[in-house]
N, CA, C and O atoms as a GROMACS GRO file, in nm:
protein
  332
    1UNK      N    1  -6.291  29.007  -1.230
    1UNK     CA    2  -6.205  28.892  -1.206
    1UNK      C    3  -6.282  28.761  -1.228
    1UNK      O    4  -6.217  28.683  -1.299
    2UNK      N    5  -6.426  28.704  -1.180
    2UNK     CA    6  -6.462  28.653  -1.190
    2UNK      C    7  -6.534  28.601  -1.371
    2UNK      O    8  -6.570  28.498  -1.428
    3UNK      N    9  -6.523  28.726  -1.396
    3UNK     CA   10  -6.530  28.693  -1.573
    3UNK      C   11  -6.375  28.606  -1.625
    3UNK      O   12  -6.355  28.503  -1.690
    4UNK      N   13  -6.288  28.704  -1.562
    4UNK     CA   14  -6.159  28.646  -1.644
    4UNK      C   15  -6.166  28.482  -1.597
    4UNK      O   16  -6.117  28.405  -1.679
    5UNK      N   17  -6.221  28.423  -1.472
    5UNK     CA   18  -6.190  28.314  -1.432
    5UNK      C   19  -6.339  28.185  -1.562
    5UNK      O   20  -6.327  28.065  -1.588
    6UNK      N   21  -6.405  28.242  -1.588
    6UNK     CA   22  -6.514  28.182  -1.618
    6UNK      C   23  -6.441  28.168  -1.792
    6UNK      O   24  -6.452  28.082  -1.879
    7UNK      N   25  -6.392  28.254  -1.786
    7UNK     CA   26  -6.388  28.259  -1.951
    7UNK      C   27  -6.257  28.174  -1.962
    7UNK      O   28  -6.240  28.129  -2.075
    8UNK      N   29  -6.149  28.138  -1.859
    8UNK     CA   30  -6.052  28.068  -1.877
    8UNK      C   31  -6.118  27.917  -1.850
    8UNK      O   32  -6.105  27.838  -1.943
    9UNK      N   33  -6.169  27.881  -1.762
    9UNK     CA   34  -6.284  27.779  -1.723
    9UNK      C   35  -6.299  27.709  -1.880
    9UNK      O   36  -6.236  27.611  -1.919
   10UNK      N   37  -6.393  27.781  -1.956
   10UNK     CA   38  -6.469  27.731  -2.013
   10UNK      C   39  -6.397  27.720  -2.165
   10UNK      O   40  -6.455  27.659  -2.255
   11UNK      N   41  -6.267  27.783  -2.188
   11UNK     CA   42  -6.164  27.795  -2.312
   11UNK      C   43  -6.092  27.666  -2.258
   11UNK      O   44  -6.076  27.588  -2.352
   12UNK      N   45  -6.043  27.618  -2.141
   12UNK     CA   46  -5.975  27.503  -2.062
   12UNK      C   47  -6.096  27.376  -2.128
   12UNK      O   48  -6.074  27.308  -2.228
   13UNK      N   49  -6.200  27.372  -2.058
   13UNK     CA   50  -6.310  27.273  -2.123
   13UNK      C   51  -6.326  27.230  -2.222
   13UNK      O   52  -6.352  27.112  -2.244
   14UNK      N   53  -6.309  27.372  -2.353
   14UNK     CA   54  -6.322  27.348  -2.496
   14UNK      C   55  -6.238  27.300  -2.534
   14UNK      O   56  -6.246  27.254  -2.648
   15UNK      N   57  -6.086  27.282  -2.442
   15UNK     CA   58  -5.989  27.213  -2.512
   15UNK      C   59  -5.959  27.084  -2.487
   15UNK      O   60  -5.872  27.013  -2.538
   16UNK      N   61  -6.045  27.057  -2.398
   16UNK     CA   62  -6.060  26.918  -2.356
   16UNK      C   63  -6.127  26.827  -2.417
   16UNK      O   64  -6.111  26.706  -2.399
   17UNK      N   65  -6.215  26.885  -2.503
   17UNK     CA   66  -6.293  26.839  -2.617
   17UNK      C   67  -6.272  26.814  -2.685
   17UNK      O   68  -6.284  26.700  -2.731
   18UNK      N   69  -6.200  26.962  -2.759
   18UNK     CA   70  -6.136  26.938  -2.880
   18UNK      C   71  -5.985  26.835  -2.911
   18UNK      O   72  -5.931  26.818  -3.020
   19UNK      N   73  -5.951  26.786  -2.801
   19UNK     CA   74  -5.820  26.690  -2.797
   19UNK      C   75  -5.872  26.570  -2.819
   19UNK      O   76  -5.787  26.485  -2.848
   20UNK      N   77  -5.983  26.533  -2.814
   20UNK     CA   78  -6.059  26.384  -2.899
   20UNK      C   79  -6.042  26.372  -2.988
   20UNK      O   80  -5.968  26.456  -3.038
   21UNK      N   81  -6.088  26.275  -3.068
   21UNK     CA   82  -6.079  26.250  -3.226
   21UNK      C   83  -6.162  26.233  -3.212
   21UNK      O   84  -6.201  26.184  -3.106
   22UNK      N   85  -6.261  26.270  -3.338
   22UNK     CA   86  -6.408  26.248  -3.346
   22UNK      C   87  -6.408  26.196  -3.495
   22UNK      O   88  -6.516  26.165  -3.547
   23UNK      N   89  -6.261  26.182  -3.580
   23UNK     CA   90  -6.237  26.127  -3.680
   23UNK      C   91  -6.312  26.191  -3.818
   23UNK      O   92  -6.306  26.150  -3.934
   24UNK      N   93  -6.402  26.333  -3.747
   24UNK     CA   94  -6.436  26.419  -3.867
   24UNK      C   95  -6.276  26.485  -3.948
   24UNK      O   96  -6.158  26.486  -3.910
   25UNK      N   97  -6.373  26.551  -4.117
   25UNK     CA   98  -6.228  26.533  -4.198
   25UNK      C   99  -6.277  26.706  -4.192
   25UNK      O  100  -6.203  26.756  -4.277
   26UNK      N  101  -6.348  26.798  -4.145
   26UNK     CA  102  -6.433  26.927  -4.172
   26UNK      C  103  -6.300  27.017  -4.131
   26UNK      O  104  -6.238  26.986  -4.030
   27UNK      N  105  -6.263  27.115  -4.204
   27UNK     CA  106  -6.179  27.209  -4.173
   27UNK      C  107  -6.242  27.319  -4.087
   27UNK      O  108  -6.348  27.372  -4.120
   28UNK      N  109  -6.163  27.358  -3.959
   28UNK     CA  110  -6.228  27.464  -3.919
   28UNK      C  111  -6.132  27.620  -3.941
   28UNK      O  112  -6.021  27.649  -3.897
   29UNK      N  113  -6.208  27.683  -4.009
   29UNK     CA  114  -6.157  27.810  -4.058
   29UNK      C  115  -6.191  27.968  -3.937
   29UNK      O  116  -6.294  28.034  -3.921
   30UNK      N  117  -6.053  27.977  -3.874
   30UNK     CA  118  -6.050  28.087  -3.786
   30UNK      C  119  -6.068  28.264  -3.837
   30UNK      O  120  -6.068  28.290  -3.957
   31UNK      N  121  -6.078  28.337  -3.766
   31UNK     CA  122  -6.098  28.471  -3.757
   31UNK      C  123  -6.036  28.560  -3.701
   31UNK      O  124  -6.053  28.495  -3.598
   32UNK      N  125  -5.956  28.683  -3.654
   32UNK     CA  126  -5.971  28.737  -3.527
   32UNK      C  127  -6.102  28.787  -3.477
   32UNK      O  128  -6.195  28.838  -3.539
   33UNK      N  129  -6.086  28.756  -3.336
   33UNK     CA  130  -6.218  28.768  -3.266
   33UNK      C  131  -6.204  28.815  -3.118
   33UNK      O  132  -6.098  28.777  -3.068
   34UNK      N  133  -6.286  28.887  -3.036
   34UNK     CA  134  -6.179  28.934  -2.906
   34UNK      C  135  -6.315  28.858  -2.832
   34UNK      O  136  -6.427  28.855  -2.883
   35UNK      N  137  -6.274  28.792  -2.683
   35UNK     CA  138  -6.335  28.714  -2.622
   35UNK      C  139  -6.387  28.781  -2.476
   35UNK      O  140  -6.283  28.798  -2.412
   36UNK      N  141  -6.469  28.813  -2.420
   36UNK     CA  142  -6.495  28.894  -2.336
   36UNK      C  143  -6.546  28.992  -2.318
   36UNK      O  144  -6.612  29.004  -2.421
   37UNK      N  145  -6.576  29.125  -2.227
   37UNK     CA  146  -6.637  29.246  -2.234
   37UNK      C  147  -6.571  29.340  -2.268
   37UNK      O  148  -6.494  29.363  -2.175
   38UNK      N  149  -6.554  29.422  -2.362
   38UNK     CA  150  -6.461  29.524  -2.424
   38UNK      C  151  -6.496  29.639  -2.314
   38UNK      O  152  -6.408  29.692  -2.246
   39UNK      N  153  -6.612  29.666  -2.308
   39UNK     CA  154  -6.661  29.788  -2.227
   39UNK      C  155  -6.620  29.734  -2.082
   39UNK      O  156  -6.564  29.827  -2.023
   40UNK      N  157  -6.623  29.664  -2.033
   40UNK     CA  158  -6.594  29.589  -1.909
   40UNK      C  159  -6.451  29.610  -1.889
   40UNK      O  160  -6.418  29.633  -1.773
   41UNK      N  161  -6.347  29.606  -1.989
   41UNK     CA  162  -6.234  29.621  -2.026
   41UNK      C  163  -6.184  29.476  -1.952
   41UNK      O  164  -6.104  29.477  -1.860
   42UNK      N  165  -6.245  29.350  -2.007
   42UNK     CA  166  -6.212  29.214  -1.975
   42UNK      C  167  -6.243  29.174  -2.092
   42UNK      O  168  -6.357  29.156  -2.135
   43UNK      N  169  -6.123  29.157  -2.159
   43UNK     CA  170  -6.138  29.143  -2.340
   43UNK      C  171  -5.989  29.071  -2.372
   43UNK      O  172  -5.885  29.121  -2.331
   44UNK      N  173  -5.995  28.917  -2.470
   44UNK     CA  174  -5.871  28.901  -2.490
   44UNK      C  175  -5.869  28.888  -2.643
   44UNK      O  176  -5.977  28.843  -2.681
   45UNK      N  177  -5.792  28.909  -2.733
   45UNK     CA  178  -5.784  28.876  -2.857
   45UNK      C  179  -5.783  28.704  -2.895
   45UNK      O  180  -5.712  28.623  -2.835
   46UNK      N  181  -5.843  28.682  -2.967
   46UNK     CA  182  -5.844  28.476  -2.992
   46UNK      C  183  -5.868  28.514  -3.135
   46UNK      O  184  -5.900  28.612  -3.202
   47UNK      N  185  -5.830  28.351  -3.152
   47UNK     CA  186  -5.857  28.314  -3.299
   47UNK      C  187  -6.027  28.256  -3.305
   47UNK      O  188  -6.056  28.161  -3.232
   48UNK      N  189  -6.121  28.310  -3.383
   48UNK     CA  190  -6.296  28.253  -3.352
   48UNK      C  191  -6.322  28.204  -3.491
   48UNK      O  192  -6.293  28.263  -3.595
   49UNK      N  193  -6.395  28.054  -3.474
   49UNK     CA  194  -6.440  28.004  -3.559
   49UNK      C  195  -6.614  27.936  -3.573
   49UNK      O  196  -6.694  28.005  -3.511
   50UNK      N  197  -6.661  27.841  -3.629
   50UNK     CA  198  -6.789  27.777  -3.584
   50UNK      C  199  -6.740  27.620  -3.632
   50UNK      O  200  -6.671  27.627  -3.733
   51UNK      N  201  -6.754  27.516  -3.594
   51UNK     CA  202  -6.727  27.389  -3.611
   51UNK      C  203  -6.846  27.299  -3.606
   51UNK      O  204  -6.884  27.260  -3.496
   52UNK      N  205  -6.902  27.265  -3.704
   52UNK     CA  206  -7.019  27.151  -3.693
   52UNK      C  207  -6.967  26.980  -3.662
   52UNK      O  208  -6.868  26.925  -3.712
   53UNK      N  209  -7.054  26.929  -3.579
   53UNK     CA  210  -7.016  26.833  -3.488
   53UNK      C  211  -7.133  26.762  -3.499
   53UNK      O  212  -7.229  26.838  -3.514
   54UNK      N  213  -7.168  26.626  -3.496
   54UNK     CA  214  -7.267  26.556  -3.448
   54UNK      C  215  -7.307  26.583  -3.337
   54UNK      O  216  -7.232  26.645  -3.262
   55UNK      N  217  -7.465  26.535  -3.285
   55UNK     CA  218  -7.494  26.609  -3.154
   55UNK      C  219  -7.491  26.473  -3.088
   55UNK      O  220  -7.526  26.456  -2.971
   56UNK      N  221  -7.447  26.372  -3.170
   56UNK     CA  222  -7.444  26.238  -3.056
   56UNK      C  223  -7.331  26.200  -3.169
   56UNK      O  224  -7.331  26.217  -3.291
   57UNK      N  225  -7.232  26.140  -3.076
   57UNK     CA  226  -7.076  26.103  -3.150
   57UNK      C  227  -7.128  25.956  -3.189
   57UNK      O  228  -7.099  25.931  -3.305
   58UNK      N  229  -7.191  25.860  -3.129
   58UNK     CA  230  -7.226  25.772  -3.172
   58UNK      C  231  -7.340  25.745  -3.259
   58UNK      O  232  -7.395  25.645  -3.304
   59UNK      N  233  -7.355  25.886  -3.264
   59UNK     CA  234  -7.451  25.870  -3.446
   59UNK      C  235  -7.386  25.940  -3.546
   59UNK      O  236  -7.464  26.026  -3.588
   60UNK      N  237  -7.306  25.943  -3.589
   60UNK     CA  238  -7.241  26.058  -3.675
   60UNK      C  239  -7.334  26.075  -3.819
   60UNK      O  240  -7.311  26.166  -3.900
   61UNK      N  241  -7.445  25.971  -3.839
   61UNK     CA  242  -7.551  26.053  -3.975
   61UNK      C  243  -7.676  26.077  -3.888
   61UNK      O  244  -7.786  26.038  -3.928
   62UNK      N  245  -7.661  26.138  -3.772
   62UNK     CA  246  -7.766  26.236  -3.688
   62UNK      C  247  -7.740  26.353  -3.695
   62UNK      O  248  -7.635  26.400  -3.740
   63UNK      N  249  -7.862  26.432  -3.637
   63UNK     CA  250  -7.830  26.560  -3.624
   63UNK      C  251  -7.712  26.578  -3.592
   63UNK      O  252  -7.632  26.494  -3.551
   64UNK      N  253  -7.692  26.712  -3.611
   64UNK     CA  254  -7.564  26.808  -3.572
   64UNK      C  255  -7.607  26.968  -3.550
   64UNK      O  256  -7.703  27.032  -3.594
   65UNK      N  257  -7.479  27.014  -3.449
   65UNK     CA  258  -7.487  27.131  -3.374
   65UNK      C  259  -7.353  27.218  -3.388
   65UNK      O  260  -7.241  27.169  -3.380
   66UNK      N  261  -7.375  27.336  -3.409
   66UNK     CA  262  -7.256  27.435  -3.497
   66UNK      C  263  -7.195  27.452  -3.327
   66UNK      O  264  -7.269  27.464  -3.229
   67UNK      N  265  -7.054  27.449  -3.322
   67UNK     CA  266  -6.993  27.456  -3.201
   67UNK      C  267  -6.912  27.594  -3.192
   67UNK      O  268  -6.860  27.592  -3.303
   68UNK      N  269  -6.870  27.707  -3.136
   68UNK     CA  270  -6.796  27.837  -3.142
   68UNK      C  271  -6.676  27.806  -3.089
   68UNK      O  272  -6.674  27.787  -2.967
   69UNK      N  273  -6.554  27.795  -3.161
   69UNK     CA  274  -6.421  27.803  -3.116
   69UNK      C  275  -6.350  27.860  -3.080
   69UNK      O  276  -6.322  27.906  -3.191
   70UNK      N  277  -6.266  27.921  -3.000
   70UNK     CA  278  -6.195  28.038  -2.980
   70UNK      C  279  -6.052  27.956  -2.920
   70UNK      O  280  -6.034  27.870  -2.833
   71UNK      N  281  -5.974  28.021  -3.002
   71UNK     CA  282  -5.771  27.973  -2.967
   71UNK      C  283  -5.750  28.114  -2.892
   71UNK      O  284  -5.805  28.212  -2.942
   72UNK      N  285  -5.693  28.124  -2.805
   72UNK     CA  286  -5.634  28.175  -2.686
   72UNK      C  287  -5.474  28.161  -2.700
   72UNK      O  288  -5.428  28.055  -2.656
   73UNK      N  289  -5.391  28.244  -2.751
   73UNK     CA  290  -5.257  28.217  -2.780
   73UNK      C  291  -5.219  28.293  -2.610
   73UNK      O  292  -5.278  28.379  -2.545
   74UNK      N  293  -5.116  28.226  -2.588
   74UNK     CA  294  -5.030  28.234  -2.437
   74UNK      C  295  -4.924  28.376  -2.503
   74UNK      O  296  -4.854  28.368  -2.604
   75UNK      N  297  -4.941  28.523  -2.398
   75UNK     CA  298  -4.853  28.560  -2.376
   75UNK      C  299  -4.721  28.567  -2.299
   75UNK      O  300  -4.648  28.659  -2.261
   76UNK      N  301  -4.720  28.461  -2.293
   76UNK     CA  302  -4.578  28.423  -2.199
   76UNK      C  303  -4.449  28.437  -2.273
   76UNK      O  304  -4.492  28.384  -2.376
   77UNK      N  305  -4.333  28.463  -2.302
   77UNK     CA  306  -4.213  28.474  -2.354
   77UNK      C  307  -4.130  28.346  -2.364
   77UNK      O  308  -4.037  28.336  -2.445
   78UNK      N  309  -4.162  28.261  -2.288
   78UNK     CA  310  -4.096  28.169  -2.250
   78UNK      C  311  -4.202  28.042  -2.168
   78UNK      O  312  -4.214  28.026  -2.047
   79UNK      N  313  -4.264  27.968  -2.274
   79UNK     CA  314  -4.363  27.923  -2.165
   79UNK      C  315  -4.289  27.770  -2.125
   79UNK      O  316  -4.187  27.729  -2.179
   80UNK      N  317  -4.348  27.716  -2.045
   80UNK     CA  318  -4.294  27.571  -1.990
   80UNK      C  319  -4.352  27.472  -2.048
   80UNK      O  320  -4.458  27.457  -2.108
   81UNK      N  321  -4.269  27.410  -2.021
   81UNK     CA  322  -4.254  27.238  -2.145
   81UNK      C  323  -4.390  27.191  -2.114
   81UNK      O  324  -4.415  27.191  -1.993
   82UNK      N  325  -4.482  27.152  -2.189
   82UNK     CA  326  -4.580  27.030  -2.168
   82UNK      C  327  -4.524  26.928  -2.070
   82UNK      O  328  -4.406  26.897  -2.063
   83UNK      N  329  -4.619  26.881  -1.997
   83UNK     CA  330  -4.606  26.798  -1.893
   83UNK      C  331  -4.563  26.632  -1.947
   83UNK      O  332  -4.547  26.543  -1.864
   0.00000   0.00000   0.00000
């Protein structure tokens, strides 16, 4: 349980990120990819990618750091409206 909570944690975070504009034009190209412990049987299917990013937004011709993406599609049938 405490996996499932860490791994929702930290997919919640990445999307908090990723809702910035960082005004890069870089396509990020997905995969299927399963997120979690298979053997653990705490495993979800996502979409996985790698995204290169500046490692300081206010240097954008500085270094940069490859970032791991993962989309988490909602099994819900019916999910509720954005807030």
């Amino acid at each position: 349980m405490l996996r499932i909570i860490c791994v929702t944690v930290l997919l919640c975070a990445g999307g908090l990120v990723w809702a910035q504009d960082n005004g890069s034009s870089e396509k990020l190209t997905l995969s299927d990819c399963f997120i979690g412990d298979e053997t653990a049987g705490v495993s979800v299917a996502a979409q996985c990618g790698r995204l290169t990013v500046p490692e300081d937004r206010r240097n954008p011709d500085g270094r940069s750091i490859e970032l791991n993406v993962a989309v988490v599609n909602s099994d819900v049938e019916t999910p509720k409206q954005d807030a």
